[in-house]
N, C-alpha and C positions, 0 to 999 in steps of 0.2 A: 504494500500500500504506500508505504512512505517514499520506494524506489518512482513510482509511480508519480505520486504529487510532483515529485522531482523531475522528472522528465518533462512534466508537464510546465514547471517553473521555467525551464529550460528553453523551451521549445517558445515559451510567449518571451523572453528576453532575446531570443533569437531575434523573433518575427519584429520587434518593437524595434531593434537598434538597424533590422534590413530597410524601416522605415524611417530612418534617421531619428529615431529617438534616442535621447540621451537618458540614461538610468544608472543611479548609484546605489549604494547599497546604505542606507542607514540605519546604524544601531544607536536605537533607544536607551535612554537613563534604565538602569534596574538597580534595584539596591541591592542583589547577591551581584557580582561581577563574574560575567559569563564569560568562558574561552573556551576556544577551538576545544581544549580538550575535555570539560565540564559539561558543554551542549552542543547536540547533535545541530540542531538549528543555526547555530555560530559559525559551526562548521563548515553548512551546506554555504550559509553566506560566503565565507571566506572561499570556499571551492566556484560558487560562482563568479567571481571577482578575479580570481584569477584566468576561468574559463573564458570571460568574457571580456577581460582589461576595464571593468567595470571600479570606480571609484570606490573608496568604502570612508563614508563618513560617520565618526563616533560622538553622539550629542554629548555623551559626557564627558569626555573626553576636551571637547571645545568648550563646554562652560568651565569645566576647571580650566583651560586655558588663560579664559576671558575674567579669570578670577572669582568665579561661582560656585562656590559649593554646594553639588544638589541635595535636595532634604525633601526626603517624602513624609506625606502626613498619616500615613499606614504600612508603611513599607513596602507600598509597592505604587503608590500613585504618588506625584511631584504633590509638592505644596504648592501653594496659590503664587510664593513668589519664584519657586525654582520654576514653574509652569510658565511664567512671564517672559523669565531671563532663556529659559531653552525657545518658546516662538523666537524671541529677537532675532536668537541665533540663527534660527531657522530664515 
């Protein structure tokens, strides 16, 4: 099943970039910090990005940049102002 979605990811990033579409890959704030080798989905990102010469841009990664510290207000949704500072960015 999962080989499956994947092919299928694959095959619409194809068709998207034959049409000159530009697409990068962004990864969302999460308050566990995911890697390639913790999450299967991390992974498939980083396998497309390479597959594809596909950008990979990290939100959290850039508000700490920008001097932001993100803070969620449950642990897994941004607070009202880390939700402010990550659109800017966007």
């Amino acid at each position: 099943m999962i080989g499956a979605i994947q092919n299928k990811l694959r095959a619409q990033v194809q068709a998207l970039q034959e049409r000159g579409c530009r697409i990068a890959i962004l990864r969302l704030p999460a308050s566990h910090r995911f890697t390639a080798a913790n999450d299967t989905g991390y992974a498939f990102g980083d396998d497309l990005a390479r597959e594809f010469k596909l950008p990979v841009f990290d939100l959290d990664d850039e508000c700490a940049r920008r001097g932001h510290t993100v803070k969620y207000s449950d642990g897994m949704h941004l607070s009202p102002q880390s939700a402010r500072e990550a659109a800017k960015v966007l």
